[in-house]
C-alpha angles and dihedrals in degrees: 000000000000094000109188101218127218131186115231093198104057126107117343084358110202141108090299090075087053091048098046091039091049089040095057101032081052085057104043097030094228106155099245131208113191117181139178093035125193076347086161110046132096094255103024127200131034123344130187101267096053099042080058101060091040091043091050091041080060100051089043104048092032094245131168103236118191116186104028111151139096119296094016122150099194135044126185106204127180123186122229135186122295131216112240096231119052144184122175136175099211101185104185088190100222138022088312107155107266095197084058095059088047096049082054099048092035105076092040093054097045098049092043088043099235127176094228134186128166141172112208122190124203135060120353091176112044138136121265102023130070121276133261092239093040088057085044095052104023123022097040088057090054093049088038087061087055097053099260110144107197138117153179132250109204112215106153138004111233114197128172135310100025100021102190087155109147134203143170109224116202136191134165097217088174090063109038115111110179108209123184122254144215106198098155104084096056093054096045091059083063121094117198096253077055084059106061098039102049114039126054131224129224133203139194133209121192140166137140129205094015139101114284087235099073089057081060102050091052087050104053090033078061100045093049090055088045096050081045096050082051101253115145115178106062125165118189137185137194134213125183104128112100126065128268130196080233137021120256154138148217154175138221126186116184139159115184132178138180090281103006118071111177130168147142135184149202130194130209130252143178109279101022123104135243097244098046082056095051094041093038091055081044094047100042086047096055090049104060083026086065104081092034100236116187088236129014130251095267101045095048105078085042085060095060103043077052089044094040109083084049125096126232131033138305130180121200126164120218124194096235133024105234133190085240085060104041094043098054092042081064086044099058091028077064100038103034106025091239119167114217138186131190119187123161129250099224092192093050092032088221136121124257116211125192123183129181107207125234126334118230086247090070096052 
């Protein structure tokens, strides 16, 4: 067999490259060998969190998976062919990240136009992954412009240690046409006093068992960065009421547009005040707000794993060049034949992506 090999260790060098890697060669069913995986991490090789999502890519697209355990440094992993209409229980276990799980399942079930929907038990709210609230606001609007229909019911909040969180994920494979995108030239007609008058920010408060008061105090530490930044129109919005395994707490601050989907996001901890949580989620948003992307840093390597197994050519700007980014532009430029280029914009000060989709020789 006619394995496509990928190296685990290269560039940033994490999870992100098995479930990118899993996600696209599910797509476009092209047998996949990844070795060296997380080398050079601490603790190298499989951990729970990633031997869930490959092992629920391969339930869901039918797929032949050698190497799957704990520890493990190389997986072997064959797509099969998936039903049309799916329903899967994904139960992490602990306070695995739930959003992970879905990145990895999204993509798969858009392009093979799969009916999915899955529960998925574990941490909507955990370091080092996005948030439960960040995938709601500001991923599923990107994936919505680019003709993506999916969405997240919300049933219970999961924080560490116990997780127990618990979510629906949805999406209408059947009906998912993904369309490139060029959502560079409305941003760029923006100047920065534009900026602030015209778009509003959100917030989002959010803590479970926990006194009300912490959600406030977020609310009102993230609204004193944002007037100082020079934002006006802020809307903000608090949840503390539902039950949680653990207690916890996080913020969201977000502002999205027709072409223009921005976010960032803190999350409580023992120790760490209300107000460090609230001016933390406000900083790190005007920071990537600044230069007025069109996606934040974050989102944008999720966009072109989502953009890769398309054909044709789409152009974003993103406020920082990160090692995610870089590295999963490599990834689908190996599995899909895409063609990227990535200049930089001196008067925003951004960063301008173009990627062509995938080549004929991938298919």
């Amino acid at each position: 067999m006619d394995f496509v090999e990928i190296d685990g260790s290269e560039g940033e060098g994490g999870g992100q490259i098995l479930r990118t890697s899993v996600s696209v060669a599910s797509v476009l069913k092209r047998p996949l060998r990844i070795t060296n995986i997380r080398a050079r991490r601490k603790e190298p090789g499989l951990k729970p969190q990633h031997l869930q999502a490959i092992n629920s890519a391969a339930e869901l697209c039918k797929a032949k998976l050698k190497g799957a355990e704990i520890g493990s440094q190389t997986i072997e992993y064959v797509p099969g062919d998936p039903e049309k209409d799916s329903k899967m229980l994904i139960d992490t276990g602990t306070a695995g990240s739930v959003t992970l799980i879905c990145q990895t399942l999204m993509p798969i079930a858009a392009y093979l136009g799969i009916d999915l929907e899955a529960t998925v038990l574990g941490g909507t709210e955990v370091s080092f992954s996005p948030t439960v609230d960040y995938l709601r606001e500001v991923v599923f609007p990107a994936y919505a412009r680019i003709g993506w229909i999916s969405s997240i019911e919300l049933e219970r909040r999961g924080y560490y240690p116990r997780g127990g969180g618990r979510i629906k994920l949805h999406v209408d494979g059947s009906r998912c046409n993904t369309r490139n995108v060029d959502l560079v030239e409305a941003t760029r007609e923006q100047d920065w006093d534009a900026l602030h008058e015209g778009s509003e920010v959100r917030i989002l408060s959010v803590s479970r068992s926990l006194p009300r008061h912490v959600c406030e105090r977020q609310t009102e530490s993230a609204k004193r960065e944002l007037v100082k930044a020079g934002f006006s129109k802020i809307h903000s919005e608090e949840d503390s009421e539902g039950e949680s395994l653990s207690p916890g707490s996080s913020m969201l601050v977000y502002r999205i547009t027709p072409e223009s989907f921005v976010g960032s996001s803190s999350l409580g901890e023992r120790g760490k005040k209300a107000e460090v949580v609230g001016s933390e989620a406000a900083q790190a948003f005007v920071k990537e707000a600044k230069t007025n992307p069109s996606v934040d840093s974050h989102l944008a390597d999720m966009l072109v794993t989502a953009l890769s197994c398309s054909s044709g050519k789409s152009r974003f700007s993103t406020s920082n060049l990160t090692s995610h980014l870089t590295t999963n532009l490599k990834i689908v430029e190996r599995l899909a034949g895409c063609y990227s280029e990535i200049e930089r914009d001196a008067n925003r000060g951004n960063w301008i992506v173009s990627l062509s989709g995938r080549s004929e020789k991938s298919i």
